[in-house]
N, C-alpha and C positions, 0 to 999 in steps of 0.2 A: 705686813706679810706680803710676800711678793709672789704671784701666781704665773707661773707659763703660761705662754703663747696657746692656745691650740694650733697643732701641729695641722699644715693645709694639706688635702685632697688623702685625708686621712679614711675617708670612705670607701675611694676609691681602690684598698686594700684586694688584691684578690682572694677569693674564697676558697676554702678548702676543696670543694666540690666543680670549679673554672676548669680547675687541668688537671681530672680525674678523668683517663681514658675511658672507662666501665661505665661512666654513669652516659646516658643516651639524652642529649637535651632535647630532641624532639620529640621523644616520645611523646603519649597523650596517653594517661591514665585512663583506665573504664572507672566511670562516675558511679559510687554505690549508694547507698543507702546509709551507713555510716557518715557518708562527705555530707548529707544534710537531714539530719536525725528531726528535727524540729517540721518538717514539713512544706507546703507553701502558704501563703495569707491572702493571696488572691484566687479565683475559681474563674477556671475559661473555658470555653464553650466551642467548636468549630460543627458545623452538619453539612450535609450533602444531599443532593437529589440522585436519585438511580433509577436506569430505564427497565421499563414492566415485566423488561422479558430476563431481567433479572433478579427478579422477585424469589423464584422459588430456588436458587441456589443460595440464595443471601439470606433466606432464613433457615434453610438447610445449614449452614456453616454459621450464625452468628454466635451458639451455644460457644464455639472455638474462639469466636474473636474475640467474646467475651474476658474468657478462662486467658487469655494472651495479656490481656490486658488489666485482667486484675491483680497480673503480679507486680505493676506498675501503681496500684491504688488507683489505675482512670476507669470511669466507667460510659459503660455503652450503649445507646439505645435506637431501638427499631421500630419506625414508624411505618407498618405498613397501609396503613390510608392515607398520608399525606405522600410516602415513599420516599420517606427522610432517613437516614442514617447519620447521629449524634455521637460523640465524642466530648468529655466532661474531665476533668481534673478534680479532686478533693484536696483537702487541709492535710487529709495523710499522704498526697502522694510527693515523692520526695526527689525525683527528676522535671528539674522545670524544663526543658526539653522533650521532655516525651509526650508531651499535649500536641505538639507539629508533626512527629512520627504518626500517630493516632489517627493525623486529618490526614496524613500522606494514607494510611493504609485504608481507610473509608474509602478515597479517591479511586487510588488502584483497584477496590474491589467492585466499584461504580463503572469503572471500564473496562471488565471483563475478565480481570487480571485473577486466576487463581488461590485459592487463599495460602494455598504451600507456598507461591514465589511471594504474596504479597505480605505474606508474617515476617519475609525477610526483613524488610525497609526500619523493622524496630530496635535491629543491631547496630553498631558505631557503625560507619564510616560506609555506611548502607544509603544511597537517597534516591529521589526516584523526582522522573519530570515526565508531563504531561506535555507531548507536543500538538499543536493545530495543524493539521495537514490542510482544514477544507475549504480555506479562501484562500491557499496560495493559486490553487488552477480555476480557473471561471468554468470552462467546459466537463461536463460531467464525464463524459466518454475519456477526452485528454485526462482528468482525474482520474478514473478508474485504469486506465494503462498504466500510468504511472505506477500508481499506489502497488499494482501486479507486477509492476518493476522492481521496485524495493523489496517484495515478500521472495523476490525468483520463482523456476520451477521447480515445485514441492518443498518451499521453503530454503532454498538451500542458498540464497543469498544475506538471507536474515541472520540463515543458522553462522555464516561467514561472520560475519558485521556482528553479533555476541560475540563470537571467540575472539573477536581481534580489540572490542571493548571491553568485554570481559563482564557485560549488561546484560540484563533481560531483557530483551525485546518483544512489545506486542501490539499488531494491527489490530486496530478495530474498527470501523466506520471512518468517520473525522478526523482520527486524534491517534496518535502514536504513542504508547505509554512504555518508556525507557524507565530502569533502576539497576544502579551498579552505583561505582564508584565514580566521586566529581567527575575526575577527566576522562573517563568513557562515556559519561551520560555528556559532556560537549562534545567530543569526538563524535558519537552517534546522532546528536541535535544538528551537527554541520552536515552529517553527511545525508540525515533525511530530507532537511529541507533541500539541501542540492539535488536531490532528487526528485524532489517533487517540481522544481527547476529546470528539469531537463537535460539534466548530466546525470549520467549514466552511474550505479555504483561502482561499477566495477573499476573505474577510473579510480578513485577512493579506497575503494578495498585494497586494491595493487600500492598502491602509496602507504596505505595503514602498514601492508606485510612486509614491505621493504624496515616502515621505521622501523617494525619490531623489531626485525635481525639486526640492523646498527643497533639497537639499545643492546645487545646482549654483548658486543665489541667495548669494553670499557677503555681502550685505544682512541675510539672515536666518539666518546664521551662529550668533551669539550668543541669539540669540531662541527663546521655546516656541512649538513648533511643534502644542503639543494643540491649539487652535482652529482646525486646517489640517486634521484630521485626523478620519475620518467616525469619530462614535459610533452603536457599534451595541448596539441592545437587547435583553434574550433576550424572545423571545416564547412564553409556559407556552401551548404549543395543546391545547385540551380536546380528550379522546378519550372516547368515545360507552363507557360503563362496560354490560358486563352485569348486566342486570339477575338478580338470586339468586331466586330459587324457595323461597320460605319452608316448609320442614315442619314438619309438623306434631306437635306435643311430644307423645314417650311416655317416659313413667316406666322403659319398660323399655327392655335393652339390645337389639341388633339378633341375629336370630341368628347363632352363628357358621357360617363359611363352610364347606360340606364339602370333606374333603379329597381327593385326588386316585385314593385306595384306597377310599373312600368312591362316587365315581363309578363307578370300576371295577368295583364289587362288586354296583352298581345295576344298571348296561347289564349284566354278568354277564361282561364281558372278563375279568375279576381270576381265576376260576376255570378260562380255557383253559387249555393248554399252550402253547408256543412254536410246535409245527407247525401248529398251528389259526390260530393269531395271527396266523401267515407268513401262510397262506390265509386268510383276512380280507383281511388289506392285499391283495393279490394283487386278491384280487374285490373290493376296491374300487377299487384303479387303473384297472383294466379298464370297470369304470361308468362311472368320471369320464372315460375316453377315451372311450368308446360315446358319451355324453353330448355330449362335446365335439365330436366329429366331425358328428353329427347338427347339431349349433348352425352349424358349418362349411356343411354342406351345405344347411341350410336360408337362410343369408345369400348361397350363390351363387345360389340358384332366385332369389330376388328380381331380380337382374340378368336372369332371363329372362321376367317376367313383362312383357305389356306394359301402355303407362299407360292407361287410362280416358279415350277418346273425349269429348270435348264437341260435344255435338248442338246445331248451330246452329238453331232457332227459325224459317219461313221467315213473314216480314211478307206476307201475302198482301191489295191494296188491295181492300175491300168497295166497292162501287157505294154512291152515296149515294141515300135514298129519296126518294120523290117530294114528300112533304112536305116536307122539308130543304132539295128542290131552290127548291119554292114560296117559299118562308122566305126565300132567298138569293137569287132574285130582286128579291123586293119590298123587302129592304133597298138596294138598289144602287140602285133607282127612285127610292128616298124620299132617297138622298144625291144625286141629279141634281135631284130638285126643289128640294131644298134652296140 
């Protein structure tokens, strides 16, 4: 018997479903319950710590987060003595994914985050990132300006920086807690830390609302869009240096400083006893209040003093003399003859 060849790159066959317009190959199915009837065979675990003063909302709402999450088979538990909040998978729950959603939504609700915005993060294509704002600035003061930079006033920079992410945004303390979609939660992760950096949002924002409007131009789809987009400069502003006080060189060293038993032994405190000491302090509380009370009473006598008259000047008209009058005649003659 003689058998053919197999015919080569016979696999490589196109499929009926290659060059069907209608069918979407990227799409991404929502994952049900039917895709994995059987369950999972491993149990996992994620918990979290929350701050005290978020105690009484978080067990106010856990009956909810519960009920959220049971329709997923995970379950939930709340430790308020250790101030733990657990997250658990069982053998029935049927999304191996949804144990990382879980720990996401503990998280968010650890930072302050509402449980309306935070029940979000257990839909597709929902996730949510936790940023550190509080080692990028060392000075507390420069931190807190900042941080008041990024919120704007009455929020109206944050509310900017959502609509052009299309994220939830929210300050708390430390930490920034963004959830939207991938590429809005790195667009907002870039443009916080830039800010906590020292560039301004509004730099940022302006560039975010240019790209939006090229994206809606499907013309300019393919094309760079850097020539569309404002370049900004850093400008080094000179600050007014103090001027140093030159001294004058000695060879020798400075004295050293007396010490504190040194002092004491001076004024002659160092040799009271304790009951002397008490009396000391004593009579000088009593001065500094004598003192003070006097300062008191001398700034109410002021309110009764009263203010210093200004003497009006009276303009009394002098008679003009007869010469003057002569004078003032003969001019007025000499303008008629004229």
């Amino acid at each position: 018997m003689t058998t053919e060849p197999p015919k080569k790159g016979k696999h490589k066959k196109d499929k009926p479903w290659d060059n069907d317009p209608t069918v979407d190959k990227w799409k991404i199915d929502e994952f049900k319950e039917t895709d994995n009837p059987h369950g999972l065979l491993e149990e996992s675990s994620f918990a979290t710590l929350f701050p005290q003063y978020r105690e009484a909302y978080i067990r106010e709402v856990w009956p909810l987060v519960q009920k959220e999450l049971s329709k997923y088979q995970v379950k939930a538990e709340l430790d308020l003595i250790e101030g733990s909040m657990t997250v658990r998978n069982t053998k029935k729950t049927w999304d191996p994914y949804i144990i990382l959603k879980a720990r996401d939504l503990i998280k968010l609700l650890a930072r302050s985050v509402p449980f309306q915005q935070a029940v979000r993060i257990l839909q597709d294509g929902v996730f949510c990132d936790i940023i550190k704002i509080g080692g990028i600035v060392r000075n507390k003061e420069r931190f807190v300006k900042r941080r008041a930079r990024l919120i704007g006033p009455s929020g109206t920079t944050l509310k900017a920086l959502e609509i052009l992410t299309e994220c939830y945004i929210l300050v708390q303390g430390n930490t920034v807690s963004v959830m939207g979609p991938i590429k809005g939660i790195k667009t907002a992760r870039k443009v916080i830390i830039e800010t906590m950096q020292n560039i301004h949002p509004v730099y940022n924002i302006k560039e975010l609302m240019i790209k939006k409007e090229l994206s809606k131009n499907p013309e300019l789809a393919t094309e760079d869009w850097s020539r569309f987009l404002p370049q900004f400069q850093k400008r080094n502003v000179k600050r007014k240096q103090q001027k140093k006080e030159k001294k004058e060189y000695t060879p020798f060293p400075p004295a050293p400083q007396p010490r504190k038993e040194d002092l004491l032994m001076e004024s002659g405190e160092y040799f009271l006893t304790k009951k002397e000491k008490k009396e000391k302090e004593e009579k000088q509380k009593v001065e500094e209040q004598i003192s003070k009370k006097r300062q008191r009473e001398k700034e109410r006598e002021k309110s009764y003093i009263p203010p210093e008259e200004k003497t009006h000047k009276s303009h009394v008209n002098e008679e003009p003399s007869i010469e003057e009058l002569k004078a003032k005649f003969l001019k007025k003659k000499q303008k008629r003859e004229e």
